[in-house]
C-alpha positions in Angstrom: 11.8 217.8 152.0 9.0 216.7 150.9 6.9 213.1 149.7 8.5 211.7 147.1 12.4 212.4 148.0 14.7 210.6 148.8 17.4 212.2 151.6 21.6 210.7 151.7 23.9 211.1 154.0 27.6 211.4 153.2 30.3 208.7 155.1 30.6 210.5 157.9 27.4 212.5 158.1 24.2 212.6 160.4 21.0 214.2 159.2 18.0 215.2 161.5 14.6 216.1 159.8 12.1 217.6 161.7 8.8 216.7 161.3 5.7 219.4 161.1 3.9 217.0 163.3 6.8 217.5 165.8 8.5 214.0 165.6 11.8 213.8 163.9 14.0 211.3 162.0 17.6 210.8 162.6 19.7 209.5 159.7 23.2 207.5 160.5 26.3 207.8 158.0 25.6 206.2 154.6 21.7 206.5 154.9 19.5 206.4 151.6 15.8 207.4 153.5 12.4 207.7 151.4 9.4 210.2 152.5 7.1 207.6 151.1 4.3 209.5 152.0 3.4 212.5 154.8 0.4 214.6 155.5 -0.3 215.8 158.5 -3.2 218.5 158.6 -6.5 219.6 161.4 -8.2 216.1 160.2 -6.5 213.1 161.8 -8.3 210.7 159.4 -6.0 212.3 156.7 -2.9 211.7 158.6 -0.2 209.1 157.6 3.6 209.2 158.1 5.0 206.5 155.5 9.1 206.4 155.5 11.1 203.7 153.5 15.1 203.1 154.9 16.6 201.5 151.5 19.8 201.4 153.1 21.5 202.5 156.4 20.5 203.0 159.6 18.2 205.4 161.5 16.5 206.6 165.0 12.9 208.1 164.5 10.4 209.5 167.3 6.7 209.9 166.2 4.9 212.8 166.9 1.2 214.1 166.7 1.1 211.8 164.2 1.5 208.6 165.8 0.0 209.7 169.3 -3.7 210.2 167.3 -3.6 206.8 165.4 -0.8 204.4 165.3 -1.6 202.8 162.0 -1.2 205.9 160.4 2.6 205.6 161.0 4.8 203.1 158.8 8.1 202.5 158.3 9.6 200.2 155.4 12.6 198.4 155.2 14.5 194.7 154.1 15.6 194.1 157.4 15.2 195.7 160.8 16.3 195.6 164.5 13.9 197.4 167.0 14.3 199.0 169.7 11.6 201.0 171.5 11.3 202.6 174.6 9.1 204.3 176.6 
């Protein structure tokens, strides 16, 4: 998978993409999910983890990533319930 693509799940179909940065993405049933944008490399000003959800529902859990510099994390969608933890 790469930036650019788009990943769907089926009716009654789960998805779990692991990240190189070592967080993953969890897609529910009846999930249209965008890799907006994703680098990760030795530089962490050249991070950024940008997903889009265009429809569905999903669980995500940031890795290496996130841990160096929150804002290099985003995730778009219409409408969104949060949960977070820990």
């Amino acid at each position: 998978v790469n930036t650019g693509d788009t990943v769907i799940t089926a009716t009654s179909s789960f998805a779990r993409i692991k990240l190189s940065d070592g967080g993953y993405v969890v897609l529910r049933p009846n999930t249209r999910f965008q890799i907006a944008d994703y680098n990760y490399s030795e530089k962490p000003e050249e991070n950024r983890s940008v997903f889009s959800l265009l429809k569905g529902g999903f669980r995500a859990v940031t890795g290496l990533i996130g841990k160096r510099n929150r804002n290099a994390v985003s995730y778009r969608t219409a409408v969104a319930t949060i949960g977070i933890r820990g």
